[in-house]
Structure formats: structure tokens, C-alpha cells
N, C-alpha and C positions, 0 to 999 in steps of 0.2 A: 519902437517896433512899428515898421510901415503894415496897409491893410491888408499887403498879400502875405505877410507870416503869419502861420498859425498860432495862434495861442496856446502855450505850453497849461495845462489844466492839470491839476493831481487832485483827487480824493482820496480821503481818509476813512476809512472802513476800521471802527475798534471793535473785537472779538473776543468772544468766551465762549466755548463749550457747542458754536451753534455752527457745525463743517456744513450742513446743509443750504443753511441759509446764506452764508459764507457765498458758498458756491455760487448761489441762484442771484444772489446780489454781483458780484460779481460780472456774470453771463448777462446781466441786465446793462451795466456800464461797458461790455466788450461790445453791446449791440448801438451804441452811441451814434449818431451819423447828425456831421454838420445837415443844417436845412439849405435848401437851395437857395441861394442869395442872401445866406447869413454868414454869420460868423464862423469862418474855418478855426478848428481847435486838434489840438494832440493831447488826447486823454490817458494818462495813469493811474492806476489807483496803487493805494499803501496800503496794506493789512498791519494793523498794530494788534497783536497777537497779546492778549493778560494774561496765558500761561503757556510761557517757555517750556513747558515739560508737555504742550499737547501739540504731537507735529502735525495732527490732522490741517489746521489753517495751511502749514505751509504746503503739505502737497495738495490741497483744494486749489494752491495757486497756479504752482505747478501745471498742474490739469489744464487750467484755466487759458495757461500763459501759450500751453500747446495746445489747446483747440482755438482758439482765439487770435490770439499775438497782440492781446491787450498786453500791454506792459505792467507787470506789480512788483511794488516791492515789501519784504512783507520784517518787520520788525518786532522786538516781542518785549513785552514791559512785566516785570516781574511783580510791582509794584498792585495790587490787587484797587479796584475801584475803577470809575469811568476817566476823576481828569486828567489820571497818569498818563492809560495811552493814549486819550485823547490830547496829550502834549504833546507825547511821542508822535503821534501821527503827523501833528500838525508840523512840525519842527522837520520832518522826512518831507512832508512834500514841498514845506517851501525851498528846503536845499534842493529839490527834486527840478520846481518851475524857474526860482528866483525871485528876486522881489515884483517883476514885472508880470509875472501870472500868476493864475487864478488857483485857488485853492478852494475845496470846500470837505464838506461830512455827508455822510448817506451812514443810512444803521444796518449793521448786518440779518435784521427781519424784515430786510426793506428790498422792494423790486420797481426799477427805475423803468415806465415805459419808452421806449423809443426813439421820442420826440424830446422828451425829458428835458435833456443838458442846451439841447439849441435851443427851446422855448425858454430859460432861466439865462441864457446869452441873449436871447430877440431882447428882453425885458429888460435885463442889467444895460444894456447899452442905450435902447428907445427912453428910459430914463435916468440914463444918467448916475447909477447908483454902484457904489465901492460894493454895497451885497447885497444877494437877492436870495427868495430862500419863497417856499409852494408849500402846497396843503400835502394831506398825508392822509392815504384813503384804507379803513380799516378790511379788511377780505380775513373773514374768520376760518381756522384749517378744519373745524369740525360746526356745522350745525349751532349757533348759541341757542341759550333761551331765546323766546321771543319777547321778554319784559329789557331784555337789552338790549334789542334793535329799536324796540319800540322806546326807550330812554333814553336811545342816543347818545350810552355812554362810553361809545370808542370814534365816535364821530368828533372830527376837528372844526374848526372856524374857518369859513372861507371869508374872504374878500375881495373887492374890485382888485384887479391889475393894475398895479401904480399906487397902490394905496402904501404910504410910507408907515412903518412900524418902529417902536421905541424898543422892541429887543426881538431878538428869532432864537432857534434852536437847530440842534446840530443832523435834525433828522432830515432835511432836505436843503441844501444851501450851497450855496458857491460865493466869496467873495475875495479882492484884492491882495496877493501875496504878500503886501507893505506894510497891512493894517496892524496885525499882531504887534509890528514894534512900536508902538504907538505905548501901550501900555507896559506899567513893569513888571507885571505877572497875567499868565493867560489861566487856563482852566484853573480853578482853586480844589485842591483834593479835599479840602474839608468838606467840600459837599457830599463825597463818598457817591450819589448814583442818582442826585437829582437837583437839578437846581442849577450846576457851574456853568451851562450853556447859557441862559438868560444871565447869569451874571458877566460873562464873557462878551456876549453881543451889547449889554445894553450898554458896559465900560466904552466900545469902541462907539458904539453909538453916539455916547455923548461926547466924544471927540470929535465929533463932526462927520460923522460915513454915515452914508444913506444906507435904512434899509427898506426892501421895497418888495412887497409880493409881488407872485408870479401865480397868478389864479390857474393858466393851462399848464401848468407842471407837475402835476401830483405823483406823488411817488407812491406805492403802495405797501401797506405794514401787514403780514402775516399774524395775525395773533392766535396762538396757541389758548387749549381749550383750560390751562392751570389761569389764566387772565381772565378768562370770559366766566366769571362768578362773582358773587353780593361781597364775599372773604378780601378778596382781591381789588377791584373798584373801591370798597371804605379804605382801607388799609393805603391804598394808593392815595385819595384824598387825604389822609392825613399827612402821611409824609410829603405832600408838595407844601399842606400848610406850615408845616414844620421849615420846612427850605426858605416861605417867601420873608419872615422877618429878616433872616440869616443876607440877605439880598438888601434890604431896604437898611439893615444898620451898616454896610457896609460904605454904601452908596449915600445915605444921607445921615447915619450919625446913631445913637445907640437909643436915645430919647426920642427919635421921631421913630425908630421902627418901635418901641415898644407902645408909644402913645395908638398909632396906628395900629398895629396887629392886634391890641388888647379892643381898641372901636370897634375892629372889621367882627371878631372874635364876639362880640356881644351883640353882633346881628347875622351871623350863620349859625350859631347855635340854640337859638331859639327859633330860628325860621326854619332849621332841619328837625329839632325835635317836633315843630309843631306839623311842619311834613312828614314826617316820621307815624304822628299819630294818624294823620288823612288816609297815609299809605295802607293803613291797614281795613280801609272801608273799599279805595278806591284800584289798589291792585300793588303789583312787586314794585314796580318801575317806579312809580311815586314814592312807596316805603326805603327803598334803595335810595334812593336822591334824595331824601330827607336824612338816612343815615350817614351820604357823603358827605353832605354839608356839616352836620355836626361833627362828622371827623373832619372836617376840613378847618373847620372854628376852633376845635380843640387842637389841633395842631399850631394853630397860631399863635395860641395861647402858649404854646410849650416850645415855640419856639422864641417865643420874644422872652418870655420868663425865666427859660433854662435854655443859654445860646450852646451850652454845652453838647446838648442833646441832635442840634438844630443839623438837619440834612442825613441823620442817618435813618437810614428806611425800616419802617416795619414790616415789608414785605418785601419780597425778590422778585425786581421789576426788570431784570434781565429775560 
């Protein structure tokens, strides 16, 4: 491909139940525009629809495709869970680009600004890297408490620009159309709705593909007021501790994720119960993060102990 062809780019957008956000994500990738003296690209997106019986996605796209003339195409996976259509997706855009373009994920709560796609092409190429993948900036739809602004527990990790990472996730990212066949299986449904993104990335990872933030790229995440509660946040904390043995015995063996989960596990559950008991002199925000971490501990524990259990969520994190 010489530098005056465009790069053929498709994102994957996996859906349930949210035509709005759909939409608005959507309207965010039609508004895409190469940067001036960067990299030209032709963007599509895929809609992987998880319930064939809800037409709302497809005519959201519809709408979309005629006020826009972003191109979608929109597929439906009947298969209930994240890594189904998140295969599906994936598998539509690389027939979509080819092996020579770009592929990536955005989440259907998610509003991509502007700048967005060119500043994760500036970076992918300025270093050299098969994937690149930005922060994730929370915008609440109603007012939260203020003990969770103030605990910062919808807030992400940022880092330098260039800094290489040993796994990403599917909420912000674009990489290499070729990668996937590298491995002999991509999204793993055993995880059911957390965890097969990090397991996904870190596989390719260690085959050699760079992965590499993009600190000007943030995309932004909508979060609904059923998230922004103490119910929610512990509950969420445990099922990621649950998911991360499920990752480590895959990847390094059944003995070392249990050795490790069960360590990690006997120093979050005493440092959240002991925060736990602070929390209650010194306010929510501390008692709350004292409570994650103990769910976060006890989930490691149950997942390294009963793999059976490991990746299905206690709460609905759709």
C-alpha cells in the first residue's frame, strides 16, 4: 500500500439493549477527519448486534448511514455474552479492511472526540506499533455522589505517549488487521463480560506486537446513575478479581496463578478490611475502597480456588 492510499480502518461496536448510545457512538466515528499532514484513512464501522430479535441497532444504523454516509455494517450474534460478538465483530471488519488494514473496538457508552482516530494513527505510526489504544474519560449522565468523584472510582490511568503496555482493552483501540491470525483462538467466552480483552491483547502481545498509548486520544464513557453507587463499584471489584486468576492460569500454568492469586489475595483483604474500618471515622470514599479491595481479594481467592466460577460477574456491567 504506497502513502497516498487511504487506509482502509473498520471498528467494531458490540451492542445490547443501548439504541441510544449506539447511535451517539456512532455520530461520534461519522465525525472522524484525517489531521492535516497525517495519515489519510476510510473509516467503517460494524455493529455486532447480541439480540437478533432487537431491530432497534439496525435502524439506529440506518439513520446513521443517511445522515452521515459513514458506512456500517451491522451483524447480529445470537450467542448472549461479550466474546461472542466481540468475534463476530472482529472477523466482519477484517473481511471488511483485509489483512492490510486497521481494525479496532470502541464501546457502545463511548463518544469518540474528533481528533480521536488521527491522534491514535499520529502515535501508531510516530512509534512504530502493530496497536495503539487512549484513556477513557468518565462524563456521568446524572449528578454522582461526591464521595465518588472524590475516590476517583470511574477515573482511568493515564500515561506518557509512547509508553509501551503488556495488555489493552477493547474500549479504545485500533490495531493491525494480520494480528488476530497469530493466535488459535481470539476472544475466549468463558470470560462471559470481563476479562477476554486483556486476555486477547496480552496473547498478541507476547507474540511480539507492540502495544503503545496514546495519552491525546480519550474517548469518552457515559456512565449511567445504576453504576455510580457503593452496590455496583464492590460488586464490580470482585468480579475483575475473579477474571484475573482465570488470565494468569491460562497464560502461565494453573500453579502459578493459584500461588499468586492466593499471595495477592492475603494482602487486599486485610488492607481493605483495615480500610474499611478507617472508612468509617474518615468518610464514604475511603469505606467504599476499603470495601473494593476486599471484594477485589476475595474474588481472587475464588477465582484461583473454584476456576469454575472464574469470569462470571456478580453484577451487570453492561
Amino acid at each position: 500500500m504506497n502513502e497516498s492510499t487511504p487506509i482502509p480502518i473498520a471498528l467494531s461496536i458490540s451492542t445490547l439493549g443501548r439504541p441510544e448510545g449506539l447511535r451517539a457512538t456512532l455520530e461520534s466515528l461519522a465525525a472522524q477527519r484525517p489531521a492535516a499532514g497525517g495519515v489519510e484513512f476510510e473509516l467503517r464501522a460494524v455493529v455486532a448486534n447480541n439480540d437478533p430479535d432487537d431491530p432497534r441497532p439496525a435502524a439506529v444504523a440506518t439513520e446513521v448511514v443517511e445522515a452521515t454516509g459513514l458506512p456500517i455494517e451491522v451483524r447480529h450474534e445470537p450467542r448472549r455474552g461479550i466474546a461472542p460478538p466481540r468475534n463476530l465483530g472482529l472477523a466482519t471488519a477484517i473481511e471488511l479492511v483485509g489483512p492490510n488494514g486497521l481494525v479496532g473496538f470502541i464501546d457502545d457508552d463511548e463518544i469518540a472526540p474528533p481528533g480521536w482516530l488521527a491522534e491514535l494513527l499520529r502515535v501508531k505510526a510516530a512509534f512504530g506499533a502493530e496497536i495503539v489504544t487512549g484513556p477513557v474519560e468518565p462524563e456521568f449522565e446524572e449528578a454522582p455522589p461526591t464521595w465518588i468523584v472524590d475516590g476517583g472510582f470511574f477515573a482511568r490511568a493515564r500515561r506518557p505517549t509512547g509508553a509501551r503496555l503488556p495488555y489493552a482493552f477493547t474500549n479504545n483501540i485500533v490495531f493491525d488487521a494480520s494480528l488476530p491470525a497469530r493466535l488459535d483462538r481470539w476472544f475466549d467466552d468463558s470470560f462471559l463480560r470481563i476479562g477476554e480483552d486483556h486476555h486477547f491483547f496480552e496473547r498478541l502481545a507476547r507474540t511480539g506486537a507492540a502495544i503503545v498509548w496514546a495519552d491525546e486520544a480519550p474517548v469518552v464513557e457515559r456512565i449511567p446513575p445504576r453504576r455510580a453507587n457503593e452496590t455496583w463499584i464492590v460488586e464490580r471489584f470482585r468480579t475483575v478479581g475473579r477474571c484475573m486468576p482465570m488470565i494468569v492460569r491460562d497464560l502461565r500454568g494453573g500453579p502459578h496463578a493459584l500461588a499468586m492469586s492466593t499471595a495477592k489475595a492475603m494482602v487486599w483483604i486485610p488492607l481493605g478490611l483495615s480500610t474499611t474500618v478507617a472508612g468509617l471515622l474518615s468518610g464514604t470514599a475511603t469505606r467504599v475502597r476499603g470495601r473494593a479491595w476486599t471484594a477485589y481479594g476475595t474474588g481472587l481467592l475464588e477465582g484461583a480456588w473454584s476456576p469454575g466460577r472464574a469470569g462470571r460477574p456478580r453484577t451487570d456491567d453492561r
